[in-house]
C-alpha positions as CSV (number, residue, x, y, z in Angstrom):
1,X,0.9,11.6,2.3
2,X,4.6,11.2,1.8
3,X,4.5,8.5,0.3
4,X,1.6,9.2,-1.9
5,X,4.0,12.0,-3.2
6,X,6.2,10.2,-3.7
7,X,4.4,7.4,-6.0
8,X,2.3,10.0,-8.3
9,X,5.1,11.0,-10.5
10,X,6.4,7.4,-10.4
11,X,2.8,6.0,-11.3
12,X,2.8,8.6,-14.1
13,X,6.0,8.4,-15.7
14,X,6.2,4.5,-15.4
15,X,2.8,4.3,-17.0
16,X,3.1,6.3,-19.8
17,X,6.3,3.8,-20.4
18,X,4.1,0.6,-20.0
19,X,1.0,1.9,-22.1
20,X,3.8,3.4,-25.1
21,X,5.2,-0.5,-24.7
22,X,1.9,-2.0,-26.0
23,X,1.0,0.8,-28.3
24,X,4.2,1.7,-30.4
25,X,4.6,-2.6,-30.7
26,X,2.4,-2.5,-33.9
27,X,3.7,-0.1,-35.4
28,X,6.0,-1.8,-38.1
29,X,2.7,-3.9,-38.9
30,X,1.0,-0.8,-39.3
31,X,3.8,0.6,-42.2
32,X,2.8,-2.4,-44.2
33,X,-0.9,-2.6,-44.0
34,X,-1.6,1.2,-43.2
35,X,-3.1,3.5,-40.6
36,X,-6.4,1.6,-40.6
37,X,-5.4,-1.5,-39.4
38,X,-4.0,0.5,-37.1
39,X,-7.0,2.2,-36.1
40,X,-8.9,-1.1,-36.0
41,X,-6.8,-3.0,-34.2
42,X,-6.4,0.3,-31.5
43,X,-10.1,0.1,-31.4
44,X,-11.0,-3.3,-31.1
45,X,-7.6,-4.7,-29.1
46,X,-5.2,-2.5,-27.7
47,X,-7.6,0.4,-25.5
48,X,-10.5,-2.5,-24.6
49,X,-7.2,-4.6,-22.7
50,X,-5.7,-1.3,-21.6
51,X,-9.5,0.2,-20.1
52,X,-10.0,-3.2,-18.9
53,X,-7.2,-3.6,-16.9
54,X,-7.6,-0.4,-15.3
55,X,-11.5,-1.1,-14.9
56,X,-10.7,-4.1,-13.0
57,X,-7.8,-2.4,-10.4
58,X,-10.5,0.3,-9.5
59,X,-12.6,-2.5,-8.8
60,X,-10.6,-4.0,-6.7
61,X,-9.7,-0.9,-4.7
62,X,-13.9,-0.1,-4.3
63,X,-14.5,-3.7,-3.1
64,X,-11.8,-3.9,-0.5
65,X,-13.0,-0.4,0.7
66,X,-15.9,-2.0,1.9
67,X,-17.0,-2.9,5.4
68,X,-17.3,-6.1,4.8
69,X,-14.0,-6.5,3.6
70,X,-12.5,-4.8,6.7
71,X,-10.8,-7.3,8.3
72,X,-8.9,-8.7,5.0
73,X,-8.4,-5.2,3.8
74,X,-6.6,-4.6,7.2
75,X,-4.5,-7.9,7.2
76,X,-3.4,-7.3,3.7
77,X,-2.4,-4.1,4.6
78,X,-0.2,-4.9,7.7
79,X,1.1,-8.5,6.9
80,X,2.0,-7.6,2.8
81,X,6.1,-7.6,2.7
82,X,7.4,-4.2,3.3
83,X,4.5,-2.0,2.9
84,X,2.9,-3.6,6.0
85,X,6.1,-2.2,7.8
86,X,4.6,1.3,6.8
87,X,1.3,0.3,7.8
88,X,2.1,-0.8,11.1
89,X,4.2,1.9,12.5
90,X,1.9,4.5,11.1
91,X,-1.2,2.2,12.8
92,X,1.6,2.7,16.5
93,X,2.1,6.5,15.7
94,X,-1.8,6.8,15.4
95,X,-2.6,4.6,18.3
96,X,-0.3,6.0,20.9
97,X,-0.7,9.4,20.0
98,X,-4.7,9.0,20.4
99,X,-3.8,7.4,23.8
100,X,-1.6,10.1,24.5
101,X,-4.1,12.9,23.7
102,X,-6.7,11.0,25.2
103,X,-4.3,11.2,29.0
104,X,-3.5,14.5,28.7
105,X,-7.7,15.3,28.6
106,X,-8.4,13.5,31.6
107,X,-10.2,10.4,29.8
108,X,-10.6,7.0,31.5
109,X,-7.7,4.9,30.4
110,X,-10.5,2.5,29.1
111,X,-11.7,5.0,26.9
112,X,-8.5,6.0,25.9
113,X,-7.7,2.8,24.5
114,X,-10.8,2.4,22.2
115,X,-10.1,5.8,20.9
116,X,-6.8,5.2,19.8
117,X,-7.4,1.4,18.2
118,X,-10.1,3.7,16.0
119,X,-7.6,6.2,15.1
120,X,-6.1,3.4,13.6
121,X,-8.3,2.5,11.0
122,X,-8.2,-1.4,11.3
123,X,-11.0,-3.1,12.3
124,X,-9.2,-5.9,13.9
125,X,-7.7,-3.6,16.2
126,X,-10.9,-2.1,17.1
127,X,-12.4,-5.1,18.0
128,X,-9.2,-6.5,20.0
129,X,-9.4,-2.8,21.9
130,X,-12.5,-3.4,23.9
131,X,-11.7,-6.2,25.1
132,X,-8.6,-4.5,26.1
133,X,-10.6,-1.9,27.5
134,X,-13.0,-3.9,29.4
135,X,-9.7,-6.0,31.3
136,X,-8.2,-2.1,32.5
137,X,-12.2,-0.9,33.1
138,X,-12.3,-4.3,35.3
139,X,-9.0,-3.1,37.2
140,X,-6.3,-4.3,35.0
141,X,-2.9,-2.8,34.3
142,X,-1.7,-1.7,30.7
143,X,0.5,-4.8,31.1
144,X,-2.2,-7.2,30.7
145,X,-4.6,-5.0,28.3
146,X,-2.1,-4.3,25.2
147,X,-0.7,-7.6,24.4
148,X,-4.9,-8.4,23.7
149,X,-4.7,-5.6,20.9
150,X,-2.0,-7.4,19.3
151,X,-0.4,-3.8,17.8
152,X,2.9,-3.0,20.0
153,X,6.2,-5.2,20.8
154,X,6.6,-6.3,23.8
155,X,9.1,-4.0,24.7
156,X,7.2,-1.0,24.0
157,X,4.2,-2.4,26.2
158,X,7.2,-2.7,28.8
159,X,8.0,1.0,28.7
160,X,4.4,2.2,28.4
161,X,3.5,-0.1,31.5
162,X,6.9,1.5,33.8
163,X,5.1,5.3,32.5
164,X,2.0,3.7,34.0
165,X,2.8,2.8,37.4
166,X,5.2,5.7,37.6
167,X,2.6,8.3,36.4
168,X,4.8,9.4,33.7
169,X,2.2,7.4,31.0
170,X,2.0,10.6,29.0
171,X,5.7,10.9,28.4
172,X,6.5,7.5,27.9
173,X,3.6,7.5,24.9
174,X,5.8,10.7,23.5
175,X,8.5,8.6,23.4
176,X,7.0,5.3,21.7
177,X,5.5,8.0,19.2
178,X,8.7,9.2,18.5
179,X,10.6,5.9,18.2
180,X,7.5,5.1,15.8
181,X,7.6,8.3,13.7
182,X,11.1,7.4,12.9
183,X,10.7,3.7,11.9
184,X,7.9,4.7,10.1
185,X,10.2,7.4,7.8
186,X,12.9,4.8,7.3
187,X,10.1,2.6,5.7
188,X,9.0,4.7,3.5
189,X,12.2,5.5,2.5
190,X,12.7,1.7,1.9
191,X,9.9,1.7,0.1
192,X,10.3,4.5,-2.3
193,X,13.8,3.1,-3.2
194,X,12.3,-0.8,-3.5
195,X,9.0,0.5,-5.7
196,X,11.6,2.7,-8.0
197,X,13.6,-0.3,-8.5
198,X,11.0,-2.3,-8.8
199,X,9.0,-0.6,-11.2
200,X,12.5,0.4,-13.3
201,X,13.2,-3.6,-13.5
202,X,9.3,-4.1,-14.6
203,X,9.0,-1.6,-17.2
204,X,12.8,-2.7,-18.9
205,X,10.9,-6.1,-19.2
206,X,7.8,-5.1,-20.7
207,X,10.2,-2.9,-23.2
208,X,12.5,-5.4,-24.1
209,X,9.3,-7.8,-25.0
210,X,7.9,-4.9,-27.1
211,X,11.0,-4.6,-28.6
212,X,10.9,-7.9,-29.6
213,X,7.3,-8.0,-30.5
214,X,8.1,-5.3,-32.9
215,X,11.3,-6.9,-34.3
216,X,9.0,-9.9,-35.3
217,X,6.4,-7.8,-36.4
218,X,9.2,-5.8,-38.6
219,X,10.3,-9.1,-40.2
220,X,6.6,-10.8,-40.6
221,X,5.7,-7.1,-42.7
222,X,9.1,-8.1,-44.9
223,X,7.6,-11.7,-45.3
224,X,4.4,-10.7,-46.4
225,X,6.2,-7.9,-48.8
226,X,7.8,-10.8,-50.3
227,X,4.7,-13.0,-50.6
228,X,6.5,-15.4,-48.8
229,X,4.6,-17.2,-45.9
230,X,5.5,-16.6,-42.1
């Protein structure tokens, strides 16, 4: 939610930049030939590219939203270059702290750990969790039942297996949570910086082509002017 925050007024402002880019561009053309060339090309070029592209990212959003895109939608989401940072420590903060809840009500550790890969939201992690579940339902420790989920380092399986065998489980998830609530802030704050740069260095590009679009358009309205051909 933070991060969403964060992105809406830079989605906004450095849209309204892009779609000024392509629609200010003509605009020298349009002193020379007049407001309904304009018009004509807005109609027939400019707002069919510009609904297009947006037609075809909401697309894309509704078709990875789909079960049957739930596994890729998942590894996308927790392999892609520093968002998947984000998405993994929030998928730790969800899972222990559903396995943490899940202690403190009494539930069989089995249980405990299906609930919490489903508070995750990946499907990969679901599927990965009962097997994990079956290994502790069949006797095994926590020590040979997360590495099969695939989710947490090593050395946080470490200190939630210690909590295990010395009956502090409970606290030792608060303190994984913790440790994850933390690197999950630092990468959203690395990502709000990286996506403001980002988007600052795209938008200067696809302004300084405009820019130049327009230049050549300035000088091809002086050629024509001139009857001279471009």
């Amino acid at each position: 939610a933070m991060l969403q925050g964060r992105l809406k007024w830079l989605r906004i402002y450095y849209g309204v930049t892009l779609i000024l880019a392509v629609l200010v561009t003509p605009f020298p053309m349009m002193i020379m030939r007049g407001m309904s060339w304009y018009l004509t090309l807005l109609a027939t070029r400019l707002l069919p590219g510009i609904i297009g592209a947006l037609i075809l990212i909401r697309l894309g959003q509704i078709a990875l939203a789909q079960p049957t895109f739930a596994n890729l939608r998942s590894t996308i989401s927790l392999k892609t270059p520093v968002f998947g940072s984000m998405a993994a420590w929030t998928a730790v903060v969800r899972f222990c702290s559903m396995l943490r809840l899940s202690q403190r009500a009494g539930a069989p550790l089995s249980d405990g750990l299906n609930a919490a890969a489903r508070a995750t939201g990946h499907a990969p992690i679901i599927a990965r969790a009962q097997q994990a579940g079956k290994t502790v339902a069949a006797g095994g420790s926590l020590a040979d039942a997360l590495p099969t989920i695939g989710l947490l380092a090593k050395r946080t399986i470490t200190v939630l297996a210690t909590g295990e065998r010395a009956g502090t489980l409970e606290e030792a998830l608060g303190q994984v949570t913790d440790h994850a609530e933390d690197r999950r802030q630092a990468s959203v704050n690395v990502m709000s910086a990286g996506i403001a740069g980002g988007a600052l260095v795209m938008t200067g590009l696809v302004t300084l082509l405009a820019l130049a679009l327009a230049w050549t358009n300035y000088y091809q309205a002086i050629f024509e002017r001139a009857g001279v051909e471009w």
